[in-house]
C-alpha positions in Angstrom: -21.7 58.5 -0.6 -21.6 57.0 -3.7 -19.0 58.3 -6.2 -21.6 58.9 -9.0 -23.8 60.7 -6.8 -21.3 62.8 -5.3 -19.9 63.4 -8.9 -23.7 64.4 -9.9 -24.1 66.6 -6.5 -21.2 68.6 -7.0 -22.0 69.2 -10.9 -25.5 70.8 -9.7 -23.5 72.6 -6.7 -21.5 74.2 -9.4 -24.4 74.9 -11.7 -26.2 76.9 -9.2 -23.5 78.9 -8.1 -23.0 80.1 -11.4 -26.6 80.9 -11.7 -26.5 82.8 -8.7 -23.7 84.8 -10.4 -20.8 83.4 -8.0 -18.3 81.7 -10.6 -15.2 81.7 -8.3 -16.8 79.0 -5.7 -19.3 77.7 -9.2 -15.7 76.9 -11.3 -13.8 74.9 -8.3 -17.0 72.8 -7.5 -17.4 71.8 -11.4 -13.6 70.9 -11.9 -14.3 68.3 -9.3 -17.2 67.3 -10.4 -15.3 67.4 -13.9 -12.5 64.9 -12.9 -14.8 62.3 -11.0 -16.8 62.0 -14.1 -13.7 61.5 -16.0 -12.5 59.1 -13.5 -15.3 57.3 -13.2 -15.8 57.1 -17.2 -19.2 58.8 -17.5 -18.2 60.8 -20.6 -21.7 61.8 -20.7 -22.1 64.0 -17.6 -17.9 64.8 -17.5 -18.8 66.5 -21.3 -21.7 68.6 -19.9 -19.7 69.6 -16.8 -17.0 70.5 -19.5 -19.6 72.5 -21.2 -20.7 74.2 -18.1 -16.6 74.9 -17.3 -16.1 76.4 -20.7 -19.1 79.0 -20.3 -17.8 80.2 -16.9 -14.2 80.8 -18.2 -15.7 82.0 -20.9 -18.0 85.1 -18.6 -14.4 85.6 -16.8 -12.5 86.7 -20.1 -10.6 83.8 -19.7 -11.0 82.9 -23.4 -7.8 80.7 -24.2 -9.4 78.1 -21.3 -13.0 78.3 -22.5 -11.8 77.5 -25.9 -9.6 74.3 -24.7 -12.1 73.3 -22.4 -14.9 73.3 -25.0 -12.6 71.4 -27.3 -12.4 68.6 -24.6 -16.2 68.3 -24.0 -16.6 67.7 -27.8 -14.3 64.5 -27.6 -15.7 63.4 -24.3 -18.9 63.7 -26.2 -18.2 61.9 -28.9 -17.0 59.3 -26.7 -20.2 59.2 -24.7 -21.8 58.7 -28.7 -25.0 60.1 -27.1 -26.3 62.7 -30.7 -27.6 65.4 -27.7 -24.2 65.3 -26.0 -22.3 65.7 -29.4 -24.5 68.8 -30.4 -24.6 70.3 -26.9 -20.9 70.8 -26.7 -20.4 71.6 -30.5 -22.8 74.8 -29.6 -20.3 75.7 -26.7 -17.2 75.8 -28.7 -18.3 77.4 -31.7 -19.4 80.3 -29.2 -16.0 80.3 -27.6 -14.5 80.2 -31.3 -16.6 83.6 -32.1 -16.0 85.3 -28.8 -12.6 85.0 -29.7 -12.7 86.3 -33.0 -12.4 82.7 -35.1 -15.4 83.5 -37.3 -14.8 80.7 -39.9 -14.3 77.8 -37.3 -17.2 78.8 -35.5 -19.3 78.8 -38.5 -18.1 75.3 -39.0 -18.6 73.9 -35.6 -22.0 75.6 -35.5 -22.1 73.4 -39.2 -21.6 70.5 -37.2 -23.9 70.8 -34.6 -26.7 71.5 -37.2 -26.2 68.1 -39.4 -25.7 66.6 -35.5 -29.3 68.3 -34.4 -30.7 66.6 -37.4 -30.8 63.3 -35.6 -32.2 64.3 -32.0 -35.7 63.7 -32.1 -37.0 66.4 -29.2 -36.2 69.1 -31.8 -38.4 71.4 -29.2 -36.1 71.2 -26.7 -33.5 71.1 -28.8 -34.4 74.8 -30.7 -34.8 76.3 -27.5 -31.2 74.9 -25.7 -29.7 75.2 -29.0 -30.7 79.3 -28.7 -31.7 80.3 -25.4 -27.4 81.5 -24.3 -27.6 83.5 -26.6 -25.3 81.6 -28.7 -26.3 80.9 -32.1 -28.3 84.2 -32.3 -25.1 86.0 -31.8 -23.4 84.6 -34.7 -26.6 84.5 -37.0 -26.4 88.3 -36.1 -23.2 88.8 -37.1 -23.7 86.9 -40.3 -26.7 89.6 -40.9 -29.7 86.3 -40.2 -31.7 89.1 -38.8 -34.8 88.0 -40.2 -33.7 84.0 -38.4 -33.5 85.9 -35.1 -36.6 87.0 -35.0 -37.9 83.9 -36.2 -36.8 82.1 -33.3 -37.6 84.5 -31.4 -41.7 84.6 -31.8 -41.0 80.4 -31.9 -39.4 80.6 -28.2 -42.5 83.0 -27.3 -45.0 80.7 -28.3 -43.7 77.7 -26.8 -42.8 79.5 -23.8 -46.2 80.5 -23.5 -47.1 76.6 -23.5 -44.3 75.6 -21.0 -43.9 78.5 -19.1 -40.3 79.1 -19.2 -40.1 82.6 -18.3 -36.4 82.6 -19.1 -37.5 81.2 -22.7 -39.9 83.6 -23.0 -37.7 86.4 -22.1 -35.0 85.6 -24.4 -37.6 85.3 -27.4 -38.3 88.9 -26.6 -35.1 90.0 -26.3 -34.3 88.4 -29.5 -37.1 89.9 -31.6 -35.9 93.5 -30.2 -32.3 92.5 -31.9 -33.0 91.8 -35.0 -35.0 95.3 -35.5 -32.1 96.9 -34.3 -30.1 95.1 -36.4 -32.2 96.1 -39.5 -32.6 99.6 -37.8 -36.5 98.6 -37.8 -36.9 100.3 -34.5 -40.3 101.1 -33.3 -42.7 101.2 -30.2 -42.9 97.6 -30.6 -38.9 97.1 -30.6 -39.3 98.7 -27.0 -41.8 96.5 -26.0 -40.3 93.6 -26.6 -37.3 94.7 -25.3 -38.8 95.7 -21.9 -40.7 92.5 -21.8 -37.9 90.6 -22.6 -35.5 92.2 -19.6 -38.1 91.8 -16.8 -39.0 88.0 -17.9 -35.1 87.6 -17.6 -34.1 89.6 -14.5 -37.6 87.7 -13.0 -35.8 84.0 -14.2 -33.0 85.1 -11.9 -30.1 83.4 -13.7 -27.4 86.0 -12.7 -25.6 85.5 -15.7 -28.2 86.3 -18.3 -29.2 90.0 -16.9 -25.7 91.6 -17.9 -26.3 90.6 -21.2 -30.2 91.7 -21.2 -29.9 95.1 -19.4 -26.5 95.9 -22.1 -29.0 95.2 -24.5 -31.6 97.5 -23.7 -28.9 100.4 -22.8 -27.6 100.3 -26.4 -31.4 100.4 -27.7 -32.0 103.6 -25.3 -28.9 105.4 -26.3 -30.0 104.9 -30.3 -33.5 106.2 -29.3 -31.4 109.4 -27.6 -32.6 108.9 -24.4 -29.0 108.9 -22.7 -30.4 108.8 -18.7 -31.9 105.0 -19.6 -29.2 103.8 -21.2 -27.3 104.9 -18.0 -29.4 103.4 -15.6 -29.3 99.9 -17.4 -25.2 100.3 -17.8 -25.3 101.0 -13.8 -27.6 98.0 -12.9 -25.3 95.9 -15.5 -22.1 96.6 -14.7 -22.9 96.2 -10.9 -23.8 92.5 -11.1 -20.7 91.7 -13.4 -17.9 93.3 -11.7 -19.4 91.4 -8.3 -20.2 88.2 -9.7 -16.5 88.3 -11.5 -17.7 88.7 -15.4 -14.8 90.4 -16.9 -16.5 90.0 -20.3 -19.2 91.7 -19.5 -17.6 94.2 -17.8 -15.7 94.9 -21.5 -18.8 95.0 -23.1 -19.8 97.5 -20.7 -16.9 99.7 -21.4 -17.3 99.4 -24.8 -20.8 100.6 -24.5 -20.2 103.6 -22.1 -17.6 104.6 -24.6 -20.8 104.9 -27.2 -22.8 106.7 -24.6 -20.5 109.2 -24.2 -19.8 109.7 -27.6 -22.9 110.5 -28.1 -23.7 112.7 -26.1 -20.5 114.8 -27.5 -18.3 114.0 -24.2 -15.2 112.5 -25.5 -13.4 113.3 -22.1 -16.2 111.1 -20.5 -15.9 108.5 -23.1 -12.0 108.0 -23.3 -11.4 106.6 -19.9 -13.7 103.7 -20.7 -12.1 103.0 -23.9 -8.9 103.1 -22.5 -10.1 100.4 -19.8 -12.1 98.3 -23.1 -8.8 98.5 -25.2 -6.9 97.1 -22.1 -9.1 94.3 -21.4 -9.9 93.4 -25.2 -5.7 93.2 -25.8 -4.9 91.2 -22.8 -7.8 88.7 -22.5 -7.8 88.0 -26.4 -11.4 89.0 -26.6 -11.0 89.3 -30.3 -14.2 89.1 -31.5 -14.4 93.1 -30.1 -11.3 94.2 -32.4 -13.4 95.9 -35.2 -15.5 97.6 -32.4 -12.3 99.2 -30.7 -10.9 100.2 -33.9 -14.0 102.0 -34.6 -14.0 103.5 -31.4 -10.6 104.4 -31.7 -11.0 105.7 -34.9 -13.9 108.5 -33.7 -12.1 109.3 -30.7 -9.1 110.2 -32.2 -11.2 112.7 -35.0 -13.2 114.5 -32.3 -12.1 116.8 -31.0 -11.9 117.4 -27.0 -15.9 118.7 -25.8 -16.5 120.6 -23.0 -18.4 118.2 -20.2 -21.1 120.6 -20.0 -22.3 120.6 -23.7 -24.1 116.9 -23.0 -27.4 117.2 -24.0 -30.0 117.7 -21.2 -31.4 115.2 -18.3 -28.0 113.2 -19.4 -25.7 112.5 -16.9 -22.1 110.8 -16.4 -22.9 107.0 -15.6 -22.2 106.2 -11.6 -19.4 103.5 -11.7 
């Protein structure tokens, strides 16, 4: 076989394992394709590979990797001097830069890719790759861009509706349902479009994007009070991360399950769970969560210990 096509084989290989949620086999397959393409001097595809590498290390809490991985795409991109390349890879490394708690650097890279986007000409395509991981809405979300969140997120609903991206179309929902809860705008309309936006996403069947969804949604239920929904989502969650190897989901999820707990005044429930989140958080360098597991900290250590049996009723501990 020729060594391109091989090369090109093994990068889509890799990109449907990961889809399929199985990152172990996905990240050997794409650091072969990774050094043919370098080999072979396509700087091109060996950047998107890179970019694809960097978002699997990135869903296995192995942050320090993503990061330097990411950085290497955004030189073999500028080599490749191909404008979609050069933004493509500076989206993946500011992400990287915010999941690991460099907020300013981020915001620059993210800079970049912005002035970068300005000179690709399918700026359809472009809006909807740029936001569809999740990425940039993340950041805009911590910078308090509510109101930009849902902007893009009735945009990716309307052209989804034209293209018929169900995974688009999910994630515009999903988005939409964010930025109300950001603002603490939440209605019967937040639920809708959070509902919609999980079963357009679980439907898409990208394994990789339900964790996030279905963590979503839980942390809307337990806000609305309704404790045994939020469960359910955590369960359905946290099953397809632990097997699929995403150790930072799987933080997220303790994180959240600490909430839930909380919540429902059952701080013996919800300690366990921090204890695993702090763990993970400290040794992975997952530092974009370090104001979360202060907080945390912070109400756990002023409750005082509940009695199990005081949670409020149809709520339940969540099955592990």
């Amino acid at each position: 076989m020729d060594p391109l096509i091989k090369a090109r084989v093994l990068a889509q290989a890799g990109f449907d394992l990961r889809a399929l949620g199985r990152l172990k086999e996905a990240s050997l397959i794409l650091e072969k394709a990774f050094s043919a393409f370098t080999r072979l001097k396509q700087w091109g595809p060996a950047a998107s590979v890179a970019s694809n590498l960097s978002v699997l290390n990135l869903h296995c809490c192995r942050l320090a990797d993503a990061v330097a991985i990411a950085r290497e795409g955004v030189k073999l991109a500028d080599r490749s001097k191909e404008p979609f390349r050069r933004w493509w890879e500076r989206t993946t490394l500011a992400d990287a830069l915010h999941q690991v708690g460099k907020i300013r650097e981020a915001g620059r890279v993210f800079a970049q890719a912005e002035r970068i986007a300005e000179h690709i000409a399918d700026a359809d395509e472009l809006e909807w790759r740029f936001h569809h991981g999740f990425r940039y809405n993340d950041f805009l979300l911590t910078q308090g861009a509510a109101g930009a969140v849902r902007k893009l997120g009735l945009n990716a609903i309307k052209t989804a509706q034209q293209s018929g991206n169900v995974l688009r179309a999910g994630a515009g929902h999903l988005y939409i349902a964010r930025a109300d809860m950001y603002e603490s705008t939440v209605g019967a309309q937040t639920v809708m479009h959070m509902n919609e936006g999980v079963q357009l996403i679980c439907r898409a069947g990208q394994q990789h994007f339900i964790p996030k969804a279905l963590l979503t949604r839980a942390q809307l239920f337990r806000s609305l009070g309704d404790y045994q929904a939020a469960a359910n989502d955590l369960a359905r969650g946290i099953a397809i991360a632990e097997r699929g190897g995403m150790l930072l989901y799987t933080c997220d999820y303790e994180l959240e399950h600490t909430r839930l707990f909380l919540a429902q005044g059952d701080l013996a429930g919800a300690n366990p769970h921090f204890q695993v989140a702090r763990d993970l958080v400290a040794r992975t360098g997952y530092h974009r969560r370090d104001a979360e597991v202060s907080e945390l900290d912070g109400l756990i250590a002023r409750r005082p210990l509940s009695n199990t049996g005081e949670r409020k009723k149809g709520a339940r501990r969540t099955a592990r």
